[in-house]
TITORTI-804455 format. One line per 4 residues: their letters; for each residue y negated, x, z negated of N, C-alpha, C, CB. Coordinates in steps of 0.001 Angstrom, whole numbers, plus 500000, padded with zeros to 6 digits. Glycine has a CB too. Layout:
% TITORTI-804455
a> Y X Z Y X Z Y X Z Y X Z | ... .
//
This chain:
% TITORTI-804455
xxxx> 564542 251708 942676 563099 251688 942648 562544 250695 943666 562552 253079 942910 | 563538 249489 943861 562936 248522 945196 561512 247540 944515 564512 247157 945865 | 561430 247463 942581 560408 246706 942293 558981 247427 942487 560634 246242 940967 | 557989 247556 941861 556978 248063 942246 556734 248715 941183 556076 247319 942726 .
xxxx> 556475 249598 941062 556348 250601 939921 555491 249974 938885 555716 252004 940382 | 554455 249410 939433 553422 248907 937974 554394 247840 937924 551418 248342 938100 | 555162 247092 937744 555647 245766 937329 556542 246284 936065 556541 244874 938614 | 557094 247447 936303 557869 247901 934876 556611 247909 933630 558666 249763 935076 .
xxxx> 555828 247743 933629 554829 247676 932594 554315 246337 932562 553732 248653 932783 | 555261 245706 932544 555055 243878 932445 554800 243481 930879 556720 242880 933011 | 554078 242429 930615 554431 241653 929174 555112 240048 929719 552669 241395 928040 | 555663 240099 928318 555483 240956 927093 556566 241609 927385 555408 240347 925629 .
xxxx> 556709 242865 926434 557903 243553 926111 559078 242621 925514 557532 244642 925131 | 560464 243644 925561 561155 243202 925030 561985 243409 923571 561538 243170 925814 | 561942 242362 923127 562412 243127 921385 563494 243771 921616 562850 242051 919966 | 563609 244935 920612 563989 246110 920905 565658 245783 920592 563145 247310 920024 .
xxxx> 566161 244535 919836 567166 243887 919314 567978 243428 920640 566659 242743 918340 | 566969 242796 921623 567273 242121 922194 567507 242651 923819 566504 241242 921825 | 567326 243732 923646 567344 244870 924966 568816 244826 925616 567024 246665 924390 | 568683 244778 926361 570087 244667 927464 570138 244997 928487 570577 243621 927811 .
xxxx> 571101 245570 928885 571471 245983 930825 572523 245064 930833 572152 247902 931471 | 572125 245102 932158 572957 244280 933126 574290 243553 932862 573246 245087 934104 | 574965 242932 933220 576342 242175 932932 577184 243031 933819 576422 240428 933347 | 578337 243490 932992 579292 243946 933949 578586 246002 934183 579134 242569 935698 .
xxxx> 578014 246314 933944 577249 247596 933836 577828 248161 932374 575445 247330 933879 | 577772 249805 932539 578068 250823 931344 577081 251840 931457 579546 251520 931364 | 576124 252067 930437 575240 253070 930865 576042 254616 929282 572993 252190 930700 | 576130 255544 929949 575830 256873 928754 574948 257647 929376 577158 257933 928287 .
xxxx> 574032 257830 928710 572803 258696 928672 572912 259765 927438 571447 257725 928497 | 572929 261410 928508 573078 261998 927887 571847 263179 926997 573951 262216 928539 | 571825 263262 926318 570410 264569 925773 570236 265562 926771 570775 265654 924237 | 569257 266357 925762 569380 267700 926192 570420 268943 926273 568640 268045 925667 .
xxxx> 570712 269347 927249 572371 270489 926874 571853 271473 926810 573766 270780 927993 | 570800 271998 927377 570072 273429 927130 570653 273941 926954 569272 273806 926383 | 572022 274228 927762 572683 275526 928155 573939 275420 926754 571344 277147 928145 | 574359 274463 926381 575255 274200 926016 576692 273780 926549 574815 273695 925521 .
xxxx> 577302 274324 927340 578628 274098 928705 579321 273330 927566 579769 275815 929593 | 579621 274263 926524 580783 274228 925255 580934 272378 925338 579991 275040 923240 | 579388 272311 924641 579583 270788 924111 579495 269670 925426 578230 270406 922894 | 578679 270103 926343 578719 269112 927467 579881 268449 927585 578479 269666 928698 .
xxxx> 581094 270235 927881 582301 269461 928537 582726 268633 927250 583653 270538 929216 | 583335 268870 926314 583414 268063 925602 583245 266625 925431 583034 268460 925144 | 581882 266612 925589 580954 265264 925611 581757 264592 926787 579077 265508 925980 | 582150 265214 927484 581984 264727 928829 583277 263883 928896 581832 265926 930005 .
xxxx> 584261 264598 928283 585778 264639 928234 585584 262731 927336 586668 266493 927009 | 584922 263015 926216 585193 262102 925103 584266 260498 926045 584305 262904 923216 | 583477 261040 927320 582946 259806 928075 584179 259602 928795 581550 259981 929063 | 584274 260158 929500 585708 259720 930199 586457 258633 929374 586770 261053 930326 .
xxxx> 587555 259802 928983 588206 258893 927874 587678 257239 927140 588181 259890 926735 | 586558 257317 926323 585789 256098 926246 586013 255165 927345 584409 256392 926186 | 585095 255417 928840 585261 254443 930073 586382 254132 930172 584917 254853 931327 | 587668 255148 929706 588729 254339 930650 589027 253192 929335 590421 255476 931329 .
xxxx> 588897 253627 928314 589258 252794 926949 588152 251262 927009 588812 254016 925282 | 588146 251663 927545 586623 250190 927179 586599 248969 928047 584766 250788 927566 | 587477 249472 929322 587717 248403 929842 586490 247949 931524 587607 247433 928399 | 587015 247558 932361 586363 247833 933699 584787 247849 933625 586822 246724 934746 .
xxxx> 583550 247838 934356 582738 248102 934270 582054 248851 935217 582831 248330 933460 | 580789 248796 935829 580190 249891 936920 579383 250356 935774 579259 249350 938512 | 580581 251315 935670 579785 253169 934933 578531 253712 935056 580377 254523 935549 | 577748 254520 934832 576604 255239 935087 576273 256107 934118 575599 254483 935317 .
xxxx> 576489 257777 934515 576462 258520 933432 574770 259579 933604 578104 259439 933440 | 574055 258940 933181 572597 259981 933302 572227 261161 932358 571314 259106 933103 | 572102 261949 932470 571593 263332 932419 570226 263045 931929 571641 264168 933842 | 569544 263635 930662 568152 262931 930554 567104 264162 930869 567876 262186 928893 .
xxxx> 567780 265377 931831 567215 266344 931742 567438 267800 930776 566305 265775 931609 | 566999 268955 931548 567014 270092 930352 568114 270708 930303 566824 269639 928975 | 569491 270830 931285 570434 271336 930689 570178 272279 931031 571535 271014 930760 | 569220 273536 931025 568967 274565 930828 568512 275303 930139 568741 274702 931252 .
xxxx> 568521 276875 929787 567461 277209 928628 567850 277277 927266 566431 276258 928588 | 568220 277932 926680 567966 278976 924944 569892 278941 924951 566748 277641 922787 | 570837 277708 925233 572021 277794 924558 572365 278759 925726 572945 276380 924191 | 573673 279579 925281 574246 280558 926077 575167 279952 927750 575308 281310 924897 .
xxxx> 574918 279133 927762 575434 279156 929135 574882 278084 930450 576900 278910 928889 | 573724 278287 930538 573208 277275 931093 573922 276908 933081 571475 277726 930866 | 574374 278022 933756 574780 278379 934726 576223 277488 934828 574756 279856 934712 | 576321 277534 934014 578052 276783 933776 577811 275290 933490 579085 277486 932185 .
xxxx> 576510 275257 932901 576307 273805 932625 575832 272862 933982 575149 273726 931442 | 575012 273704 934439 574757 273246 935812 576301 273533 936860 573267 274223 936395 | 576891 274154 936750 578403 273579 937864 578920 272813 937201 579701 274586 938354 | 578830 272508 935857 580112 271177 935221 579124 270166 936058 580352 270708 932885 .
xxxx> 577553 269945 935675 577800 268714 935958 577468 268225 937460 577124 268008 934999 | 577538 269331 938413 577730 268968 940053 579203 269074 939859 576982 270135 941414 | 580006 269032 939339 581083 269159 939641 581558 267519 939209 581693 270473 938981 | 581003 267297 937884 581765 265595 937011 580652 264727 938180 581200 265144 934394 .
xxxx> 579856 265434 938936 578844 264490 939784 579887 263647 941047 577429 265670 940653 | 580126 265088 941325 581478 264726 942582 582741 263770 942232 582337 266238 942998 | 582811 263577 940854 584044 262941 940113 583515 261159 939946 584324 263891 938307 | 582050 261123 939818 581688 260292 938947 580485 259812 939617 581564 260831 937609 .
xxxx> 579870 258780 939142 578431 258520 938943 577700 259058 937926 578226 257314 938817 | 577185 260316 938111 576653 261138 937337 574637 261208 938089 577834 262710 937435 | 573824 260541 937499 572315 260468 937860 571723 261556 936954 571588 258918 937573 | 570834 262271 937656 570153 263475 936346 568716 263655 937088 571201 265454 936137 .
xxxx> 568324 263976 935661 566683 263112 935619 566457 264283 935815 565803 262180 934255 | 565164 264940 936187 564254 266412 936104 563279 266115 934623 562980 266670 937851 | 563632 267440 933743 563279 267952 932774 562058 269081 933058 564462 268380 932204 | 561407 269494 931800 560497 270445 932317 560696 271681 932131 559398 270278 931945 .
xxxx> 561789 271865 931320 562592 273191 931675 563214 273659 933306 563876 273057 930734 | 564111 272327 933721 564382 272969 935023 562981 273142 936113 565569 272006 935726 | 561839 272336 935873 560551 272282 936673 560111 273850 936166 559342 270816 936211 | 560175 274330 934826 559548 275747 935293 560773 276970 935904 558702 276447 933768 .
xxxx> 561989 276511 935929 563096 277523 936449 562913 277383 937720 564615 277300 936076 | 562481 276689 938170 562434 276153 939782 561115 277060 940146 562154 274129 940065 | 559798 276698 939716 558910 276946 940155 558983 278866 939947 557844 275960 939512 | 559460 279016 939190 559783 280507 938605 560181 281882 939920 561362 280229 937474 .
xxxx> 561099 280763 940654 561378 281470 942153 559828 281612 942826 562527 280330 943302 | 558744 281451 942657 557763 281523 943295 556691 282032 942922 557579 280677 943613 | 556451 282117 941389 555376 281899 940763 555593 283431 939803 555330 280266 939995 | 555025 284367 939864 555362 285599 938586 555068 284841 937099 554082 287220 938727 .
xxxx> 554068 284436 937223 553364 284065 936100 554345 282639 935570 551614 283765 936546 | 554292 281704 936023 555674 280804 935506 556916 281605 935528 556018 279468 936497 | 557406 282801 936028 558484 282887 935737 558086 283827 933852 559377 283679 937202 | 557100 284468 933734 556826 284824 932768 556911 284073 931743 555989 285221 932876 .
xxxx> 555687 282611 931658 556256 281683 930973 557568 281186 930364 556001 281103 931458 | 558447 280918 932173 559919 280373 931341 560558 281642 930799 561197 279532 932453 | 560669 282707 930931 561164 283643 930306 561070 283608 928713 560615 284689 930853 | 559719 283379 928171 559567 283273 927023 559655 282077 925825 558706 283694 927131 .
xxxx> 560292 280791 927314 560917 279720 926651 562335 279607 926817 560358 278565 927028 | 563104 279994 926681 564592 280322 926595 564930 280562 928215 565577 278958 925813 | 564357 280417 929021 564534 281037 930481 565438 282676 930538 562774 281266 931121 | 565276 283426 929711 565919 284608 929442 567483 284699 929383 565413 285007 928280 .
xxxx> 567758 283416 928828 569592 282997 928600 569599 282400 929825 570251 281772 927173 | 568975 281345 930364 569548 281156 931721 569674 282003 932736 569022 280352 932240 | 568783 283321 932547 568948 284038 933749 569998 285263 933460 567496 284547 934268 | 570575 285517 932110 571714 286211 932024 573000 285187 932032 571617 287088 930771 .
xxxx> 572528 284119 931923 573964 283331 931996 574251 283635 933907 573734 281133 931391 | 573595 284207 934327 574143 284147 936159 574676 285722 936255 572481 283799 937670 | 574676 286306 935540 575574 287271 935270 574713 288680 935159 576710 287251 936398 | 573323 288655 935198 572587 290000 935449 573336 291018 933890 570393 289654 935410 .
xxxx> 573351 291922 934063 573535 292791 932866 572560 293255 932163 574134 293789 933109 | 572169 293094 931078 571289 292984 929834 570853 294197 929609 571919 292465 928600 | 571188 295249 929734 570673 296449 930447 569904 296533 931591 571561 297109 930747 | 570288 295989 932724 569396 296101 933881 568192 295072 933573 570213 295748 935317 .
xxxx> 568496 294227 933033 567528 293037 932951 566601 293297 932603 567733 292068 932304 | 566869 293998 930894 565914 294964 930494 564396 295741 931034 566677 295747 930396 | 565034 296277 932036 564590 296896 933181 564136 296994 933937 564792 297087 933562 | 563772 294908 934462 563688 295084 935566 561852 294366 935496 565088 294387 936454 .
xxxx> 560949 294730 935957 559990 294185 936337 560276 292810 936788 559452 294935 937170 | 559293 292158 936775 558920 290253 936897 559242 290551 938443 556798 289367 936423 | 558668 291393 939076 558501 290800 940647 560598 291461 941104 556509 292072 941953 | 561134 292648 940422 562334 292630 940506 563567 291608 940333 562401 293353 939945 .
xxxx> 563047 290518 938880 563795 289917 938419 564020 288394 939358 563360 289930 937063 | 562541 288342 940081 562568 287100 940749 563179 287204 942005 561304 286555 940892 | 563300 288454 942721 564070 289065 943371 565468 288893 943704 563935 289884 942986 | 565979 288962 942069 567540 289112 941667 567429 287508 941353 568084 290376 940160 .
xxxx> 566615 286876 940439 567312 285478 940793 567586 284904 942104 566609 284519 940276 | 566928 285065 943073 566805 284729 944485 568115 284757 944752 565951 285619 945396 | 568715 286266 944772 570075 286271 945054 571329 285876 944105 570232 287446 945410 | 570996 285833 943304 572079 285315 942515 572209 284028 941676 572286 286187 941748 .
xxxx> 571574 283338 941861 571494 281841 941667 571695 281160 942992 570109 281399 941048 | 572580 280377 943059 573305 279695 944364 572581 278555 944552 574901 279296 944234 | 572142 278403 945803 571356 277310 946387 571303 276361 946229 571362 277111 947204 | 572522 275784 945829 573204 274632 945296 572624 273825 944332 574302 274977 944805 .
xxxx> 572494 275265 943496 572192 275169 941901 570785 274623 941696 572285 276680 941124 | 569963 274959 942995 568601 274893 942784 568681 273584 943661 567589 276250 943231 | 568760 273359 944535 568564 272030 945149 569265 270530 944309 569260 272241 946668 | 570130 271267 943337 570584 269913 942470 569766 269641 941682 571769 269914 941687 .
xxxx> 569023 270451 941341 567857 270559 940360 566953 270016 940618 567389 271606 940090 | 566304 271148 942014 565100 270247 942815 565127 268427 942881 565217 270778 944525 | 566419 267644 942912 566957 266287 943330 566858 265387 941737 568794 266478 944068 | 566198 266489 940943 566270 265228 939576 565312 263925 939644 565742 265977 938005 .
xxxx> 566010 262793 939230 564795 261939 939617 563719 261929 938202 565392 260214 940074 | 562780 261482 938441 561709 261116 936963 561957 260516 936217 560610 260553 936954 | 562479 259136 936450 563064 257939 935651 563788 256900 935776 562434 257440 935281 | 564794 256443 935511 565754 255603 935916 565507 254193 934966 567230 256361 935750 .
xxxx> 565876 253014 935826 565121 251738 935267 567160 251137 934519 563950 250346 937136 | 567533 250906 933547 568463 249951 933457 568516 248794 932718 569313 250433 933207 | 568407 247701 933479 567760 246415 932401 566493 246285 931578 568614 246240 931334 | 566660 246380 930663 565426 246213 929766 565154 247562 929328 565619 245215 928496 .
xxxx> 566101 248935 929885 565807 249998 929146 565206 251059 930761 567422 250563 928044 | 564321 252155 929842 563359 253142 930765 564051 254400 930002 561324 252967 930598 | 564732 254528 931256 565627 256488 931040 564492 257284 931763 567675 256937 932238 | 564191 258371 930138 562384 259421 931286 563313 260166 930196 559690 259088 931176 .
xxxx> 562545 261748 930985 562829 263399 930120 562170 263258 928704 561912 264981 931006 | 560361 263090 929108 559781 263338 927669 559487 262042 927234 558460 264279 927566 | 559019 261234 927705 558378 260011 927422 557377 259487 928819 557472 260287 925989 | 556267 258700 928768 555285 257994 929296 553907 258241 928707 555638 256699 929204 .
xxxx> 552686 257684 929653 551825 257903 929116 551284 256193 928936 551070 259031 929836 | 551233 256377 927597 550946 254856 927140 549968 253793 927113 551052 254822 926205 | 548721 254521 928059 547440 254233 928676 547737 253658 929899 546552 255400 928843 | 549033 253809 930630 548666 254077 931943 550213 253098 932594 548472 256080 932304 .
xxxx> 550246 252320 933652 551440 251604 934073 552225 252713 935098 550994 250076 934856 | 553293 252720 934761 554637 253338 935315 553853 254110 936738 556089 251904 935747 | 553476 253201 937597 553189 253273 939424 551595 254590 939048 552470 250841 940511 | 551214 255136 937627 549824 255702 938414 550483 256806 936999 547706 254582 938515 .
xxxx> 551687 257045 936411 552134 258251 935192 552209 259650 936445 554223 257800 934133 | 551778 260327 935950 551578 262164 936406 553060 262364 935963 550137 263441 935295 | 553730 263579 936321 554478 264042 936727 554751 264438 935244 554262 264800 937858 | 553590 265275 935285 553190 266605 934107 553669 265514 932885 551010 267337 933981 .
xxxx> 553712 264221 932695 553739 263384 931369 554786 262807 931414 552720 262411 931093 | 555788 262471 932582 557252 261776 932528 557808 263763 931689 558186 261006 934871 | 557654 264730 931819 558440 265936 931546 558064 266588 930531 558480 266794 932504 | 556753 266273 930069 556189 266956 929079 555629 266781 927922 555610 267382 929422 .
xxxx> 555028 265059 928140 554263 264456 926796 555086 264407 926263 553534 263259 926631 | 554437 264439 924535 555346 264117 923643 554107 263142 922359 556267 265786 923081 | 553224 263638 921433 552914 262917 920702 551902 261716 921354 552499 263704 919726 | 551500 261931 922160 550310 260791 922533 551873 259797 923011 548687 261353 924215 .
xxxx> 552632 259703 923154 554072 258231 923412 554860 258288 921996 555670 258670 925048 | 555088 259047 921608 556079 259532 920498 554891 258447 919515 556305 261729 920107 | 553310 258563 919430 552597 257880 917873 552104 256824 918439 551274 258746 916925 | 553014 256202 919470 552250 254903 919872 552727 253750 919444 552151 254709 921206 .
xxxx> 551562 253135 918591 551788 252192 917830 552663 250624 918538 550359 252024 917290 | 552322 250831 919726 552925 249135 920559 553976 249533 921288 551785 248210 921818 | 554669 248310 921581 555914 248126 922352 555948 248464 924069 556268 246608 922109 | 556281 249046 924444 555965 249091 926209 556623 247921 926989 556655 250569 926987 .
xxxx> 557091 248174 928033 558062 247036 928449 559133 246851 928457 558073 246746 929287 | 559563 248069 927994 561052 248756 928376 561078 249078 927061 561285 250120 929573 | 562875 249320 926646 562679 250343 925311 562761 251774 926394 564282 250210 923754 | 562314 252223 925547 562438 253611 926457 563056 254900 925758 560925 254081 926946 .
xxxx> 564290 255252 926594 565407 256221 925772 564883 257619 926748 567547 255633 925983 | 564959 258576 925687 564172 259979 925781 564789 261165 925401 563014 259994 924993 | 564814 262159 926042 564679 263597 925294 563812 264228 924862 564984 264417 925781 | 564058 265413 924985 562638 266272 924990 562159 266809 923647 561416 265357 925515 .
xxxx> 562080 265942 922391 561623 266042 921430 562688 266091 920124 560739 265129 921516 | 563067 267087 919603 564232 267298 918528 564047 266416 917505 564315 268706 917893 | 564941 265534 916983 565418 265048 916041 566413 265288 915603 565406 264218 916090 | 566900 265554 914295 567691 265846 913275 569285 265006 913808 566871 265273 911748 .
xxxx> 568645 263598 913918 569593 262430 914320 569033 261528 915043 570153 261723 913279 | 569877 260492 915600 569216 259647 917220 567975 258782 916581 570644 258217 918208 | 567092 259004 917037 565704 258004 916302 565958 256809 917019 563848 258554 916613 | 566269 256081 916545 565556 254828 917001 564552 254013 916588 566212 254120 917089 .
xxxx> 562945 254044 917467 562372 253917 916549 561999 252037 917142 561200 255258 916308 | 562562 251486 917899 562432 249980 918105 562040 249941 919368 561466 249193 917197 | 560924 250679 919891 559965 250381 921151 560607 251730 921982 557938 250418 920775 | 561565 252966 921436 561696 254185 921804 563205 254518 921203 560456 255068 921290 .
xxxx> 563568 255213 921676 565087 256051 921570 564915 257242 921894 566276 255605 922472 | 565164 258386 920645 564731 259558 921155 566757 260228 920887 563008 260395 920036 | 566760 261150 921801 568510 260664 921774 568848 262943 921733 569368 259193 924199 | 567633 263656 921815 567323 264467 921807 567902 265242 920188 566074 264212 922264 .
xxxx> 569401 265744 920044 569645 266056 918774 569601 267877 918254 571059 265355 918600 | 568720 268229 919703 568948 269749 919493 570320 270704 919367 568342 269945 918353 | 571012 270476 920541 572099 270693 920659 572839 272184 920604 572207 270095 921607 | 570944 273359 921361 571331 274274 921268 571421 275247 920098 570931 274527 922018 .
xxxx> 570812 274703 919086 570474 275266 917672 570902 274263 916461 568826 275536 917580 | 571488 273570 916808 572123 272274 915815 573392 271781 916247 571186 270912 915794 | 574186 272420 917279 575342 272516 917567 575922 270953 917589 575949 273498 916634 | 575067 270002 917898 575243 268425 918431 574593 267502 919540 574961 267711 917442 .
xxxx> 575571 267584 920233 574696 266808 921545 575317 265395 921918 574775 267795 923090 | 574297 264911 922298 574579 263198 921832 574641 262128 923240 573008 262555 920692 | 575240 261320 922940 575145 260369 924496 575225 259265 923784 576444 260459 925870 | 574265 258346 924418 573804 256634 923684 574855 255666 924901 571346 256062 923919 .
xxxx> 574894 254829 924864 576277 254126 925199 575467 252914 925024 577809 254364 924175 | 575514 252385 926399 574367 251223 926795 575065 249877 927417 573226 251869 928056 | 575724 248811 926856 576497 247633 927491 576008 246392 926906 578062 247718 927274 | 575654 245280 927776 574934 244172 927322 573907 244982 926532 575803 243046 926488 .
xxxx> 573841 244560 925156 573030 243830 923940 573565 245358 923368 573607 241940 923064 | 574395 245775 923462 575326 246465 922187 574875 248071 922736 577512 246026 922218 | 574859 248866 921094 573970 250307 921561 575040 251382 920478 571684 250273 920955 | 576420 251998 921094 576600 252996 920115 576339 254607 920883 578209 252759 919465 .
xxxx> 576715 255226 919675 576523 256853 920160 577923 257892 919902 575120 257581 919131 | 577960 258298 920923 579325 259602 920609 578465 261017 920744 580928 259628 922135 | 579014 261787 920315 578810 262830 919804 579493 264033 919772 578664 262565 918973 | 579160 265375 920529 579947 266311 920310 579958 267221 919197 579896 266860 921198 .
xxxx> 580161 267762 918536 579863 268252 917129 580436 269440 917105 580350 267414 915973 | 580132 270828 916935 580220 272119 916654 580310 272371 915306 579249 272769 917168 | 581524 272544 914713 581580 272869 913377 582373 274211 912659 582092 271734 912900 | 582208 275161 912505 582862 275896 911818 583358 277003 913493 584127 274878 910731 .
xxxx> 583243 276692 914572 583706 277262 915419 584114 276122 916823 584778 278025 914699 | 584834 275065 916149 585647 273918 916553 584750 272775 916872 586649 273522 915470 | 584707 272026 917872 584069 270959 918420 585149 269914 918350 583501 271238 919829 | 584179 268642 917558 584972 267147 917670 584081 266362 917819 585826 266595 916515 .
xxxx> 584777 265267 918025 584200 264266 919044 584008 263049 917695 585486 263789 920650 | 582642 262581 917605 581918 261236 916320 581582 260503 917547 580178 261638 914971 | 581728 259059 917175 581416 258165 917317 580673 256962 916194 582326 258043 917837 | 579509 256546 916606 579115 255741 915496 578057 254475 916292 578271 256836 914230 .
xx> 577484 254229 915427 576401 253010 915618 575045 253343 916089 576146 252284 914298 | 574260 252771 916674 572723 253789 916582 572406 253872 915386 571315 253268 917289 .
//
């Protein structure tokens, strides 16, 4: 972040063909895991493997936010990836799922909220028993997360950055606000907008690769990359694969019980 924040909103943009990082750079940018451990590791396994196959390179594996929330193991998803962090160059963006799990330690009323957005699986994925949970009043439960969510867990969280710049491409959770240059975007709109960036008719400066917003399959829509495949209810979570000029995608895939590893083109 040594340029100046409004300068990432330079013209002209760049054609979306013609988008490139750096020489000698490997970017995978990964979706949303929303509490998907299963496929992460997976994913994670089939990045590995890839880097070492592909030949030297300064790696960079980003997190686009969200690995918390509705899939069954969000607790596990957060130690894999402080754990592949310690292994790797692993960067992870703040999502607005982990912004209301966070604020949740403080707030009754946000923890109410995330509760009723898949917050409920993250807080039995830390082991409470579904019986007591049942049970327990808002001001009890925030209580019991206190103690049983490890500090760790929350300060890796607290440490997500907003947006990561690589070459010609803008890694954000939800999107941008398309009125407005990089140096003066709200918080609330790198984590949360979605149609006022998602129906914007012009090119920004950046292509800009995203979560946040479910697609069937990786959109690419020229000016945007939405890389977001709904992993916890569509049993596919996706990582875009960023070198020079060249843009493919691997894929963890949940089928029948059994997870395999696709690779393809954008």
């Amino acid at each position: 972040m040594l340029r100046s924040l409004s300068q990432l909103f330079r013209s002209p943009a760049p054609a979306a063909h013609a988008a490139r990082v750096p020489e000698d750079q490997r970017w995978y940018v990964i979706g949303d895991i929303h509490g998907r451990c299963d496929l992460f590791e997976a994913l994670a396994a089939a990045i590995d493997a890839d880097d070492l196959s592909a030949g030297q390179a300064d790696t960079t594996v980003v997190l686009l936010g969200d690995l918390i929330d509705r899939g069954p193991d969000s607790a596990g998803a957060i130690a894999f990836a402080r754990g592949w962090q310690r292994r790797r160059a692993v960067r992870v963006l703040a999502g607005n799922h982990e912004e209301m799990f966070l604020e949740s330690f403080e707030d009754t009323e946000m923890l109410r909220h995330f509760l009723r957005h898949g917050g409920r699986e993250t807080v039995l994925s830390y082991g409470i028993d579904r019986t007591r949970y049942n049970a327990m009043s808002l001001e009890e439960l925030q209580a019991e997360m206190a103690r049983i969510v490890p500090a760790g867990d929350r300060d890796f969280l607290a440490a997500g950055e907003e947006w990561i710049e690589a070459g010609d491409y803008l890694l954000v959770h939800a999107g941008v606000n398309p009125l407005l240059p990089l140096g003066e975007q709200q918080r609330s709109d790198l984590l949360w907008i979605r149609n006022r960036f998602l129906d914007h008719p012009d090119a920004f400066s950046h292509v800009v690769v995203h979560g946040h917003t479910i697609f069937d399959a990786v959109e690419d829509a020229g000016t945007r990359i939405g890389i977001d495949t709904g992993a916890y209810r569509s049993g596919r979570l996706t990582a875009l694969v960023l070198e020079g000029s060249a843009r493919r995608i691997i894929q963890a895939v949940e089928r029948e019980g059994a997870i395999a590893i696709e690779h393809s083109g954008v």
